[in-house]
Kinemage of the C-alpha trace (Angstrom):
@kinemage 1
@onewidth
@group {chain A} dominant
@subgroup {mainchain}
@vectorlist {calphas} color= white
{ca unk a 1} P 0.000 0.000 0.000
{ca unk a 2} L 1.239 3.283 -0.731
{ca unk a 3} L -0.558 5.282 1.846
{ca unk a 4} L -3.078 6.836 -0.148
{ca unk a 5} L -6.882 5.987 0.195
{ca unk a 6} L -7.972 4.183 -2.595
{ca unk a 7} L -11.949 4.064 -2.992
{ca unk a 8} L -12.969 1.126 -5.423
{ca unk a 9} L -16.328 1.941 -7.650
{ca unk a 10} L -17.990 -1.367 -8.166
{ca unk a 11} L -21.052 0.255 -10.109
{ca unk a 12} L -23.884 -2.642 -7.967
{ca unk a 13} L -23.822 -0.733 -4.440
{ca unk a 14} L -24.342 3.094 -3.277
{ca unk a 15} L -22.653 3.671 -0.048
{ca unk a 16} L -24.849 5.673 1.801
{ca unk a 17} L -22.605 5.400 5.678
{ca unk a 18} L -19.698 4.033 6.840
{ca unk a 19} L -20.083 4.284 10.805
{ca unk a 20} L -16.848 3.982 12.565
{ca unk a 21} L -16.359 2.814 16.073
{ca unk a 22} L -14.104 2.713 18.956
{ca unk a 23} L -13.544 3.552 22.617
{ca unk a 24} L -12.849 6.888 23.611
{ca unk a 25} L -10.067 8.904 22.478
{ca unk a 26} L -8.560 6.436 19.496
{ca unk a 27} L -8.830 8.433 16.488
{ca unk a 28} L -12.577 7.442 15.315
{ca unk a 29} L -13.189 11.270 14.315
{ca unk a 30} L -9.861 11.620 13.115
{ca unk a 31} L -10.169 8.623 10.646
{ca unk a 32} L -13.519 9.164 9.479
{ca unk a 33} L -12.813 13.004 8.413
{ca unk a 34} L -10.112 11.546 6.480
{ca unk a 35} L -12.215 8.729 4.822
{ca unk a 36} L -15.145 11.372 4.024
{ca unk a 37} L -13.238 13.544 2.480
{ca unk a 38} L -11.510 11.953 -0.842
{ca unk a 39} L -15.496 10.775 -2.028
{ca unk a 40} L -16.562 14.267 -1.071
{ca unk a 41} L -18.781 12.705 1.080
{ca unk a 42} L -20.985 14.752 4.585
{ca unk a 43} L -18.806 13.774 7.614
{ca unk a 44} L -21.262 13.213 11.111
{ca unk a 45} L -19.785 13.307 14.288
{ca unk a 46} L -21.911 11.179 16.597
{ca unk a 47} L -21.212 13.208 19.823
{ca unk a 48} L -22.566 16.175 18.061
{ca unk a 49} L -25.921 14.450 18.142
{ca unk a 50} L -26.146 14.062 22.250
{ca unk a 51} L -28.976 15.842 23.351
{ca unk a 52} L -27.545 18.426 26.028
{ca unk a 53} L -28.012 16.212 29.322
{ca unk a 54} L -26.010 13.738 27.830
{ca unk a 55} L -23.111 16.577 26.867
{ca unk a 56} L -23.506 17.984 31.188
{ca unk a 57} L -23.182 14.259 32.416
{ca unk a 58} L -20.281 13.049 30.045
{ca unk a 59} L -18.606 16.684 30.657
{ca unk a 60} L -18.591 15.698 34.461
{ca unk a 61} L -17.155 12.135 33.748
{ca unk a 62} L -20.222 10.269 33.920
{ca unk a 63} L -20.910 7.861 30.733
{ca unk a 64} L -24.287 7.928 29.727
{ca unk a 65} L -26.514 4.780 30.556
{ca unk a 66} L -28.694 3.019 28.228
{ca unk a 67} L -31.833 5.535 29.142
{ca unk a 68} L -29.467 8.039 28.152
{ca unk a 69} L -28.547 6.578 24.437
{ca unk a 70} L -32.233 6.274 23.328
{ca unk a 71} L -32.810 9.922 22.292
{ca unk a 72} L -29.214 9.979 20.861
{ca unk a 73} L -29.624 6.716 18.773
{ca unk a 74} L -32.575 7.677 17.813
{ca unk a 75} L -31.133 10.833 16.477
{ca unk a 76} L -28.756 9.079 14.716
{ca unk a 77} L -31.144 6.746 13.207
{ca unk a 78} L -33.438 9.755 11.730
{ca unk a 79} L -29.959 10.876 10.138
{ca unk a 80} L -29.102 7.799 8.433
{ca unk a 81} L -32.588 7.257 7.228
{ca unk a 82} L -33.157 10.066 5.923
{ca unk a 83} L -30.476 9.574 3.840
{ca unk a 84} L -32.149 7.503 1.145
């Protein structure tokens, strides 16, 4: 590999997301601006789509529970379907 990003066209499937996951801090954000941006493709940052509770309890080192990812999966689910 020569360190480029190579994006193969196979003409049968339209990419609509890649989602790209990790823990905390490993470069998900990083990555994904850099894969979004040969294609010219709309680069999402999941965090952004925490409703503001979320933000105040993560911001004071508490990781949301599961009552607390409903609203922001859902949020992320609208995005993605709306998509097509």
């Amino acid at each position: 590999m020569n360190g480029r990003l190579s994006i193969k066209k196979t003409g049968y499937m339209k990419t609509r997301f890649f989602i790209v996951v990790g823990v905390s801090g490993c470069g998900k954000s990083s990555i994904s601006k850099v894969l979004a941006e040969k294609p010219g493709w709309d680069f999402y940052d999941a965090d952004d789509f925490h409703p503001p509770a979320n933000v105040a309890k993560m911001a004071g080192g508490i990781p949301p529970d599961d009552s607390d990812r409903s609203p922001w999966l859902n949020s992320l689910n609208e995005l993605i379907s709306s998509s097509t």
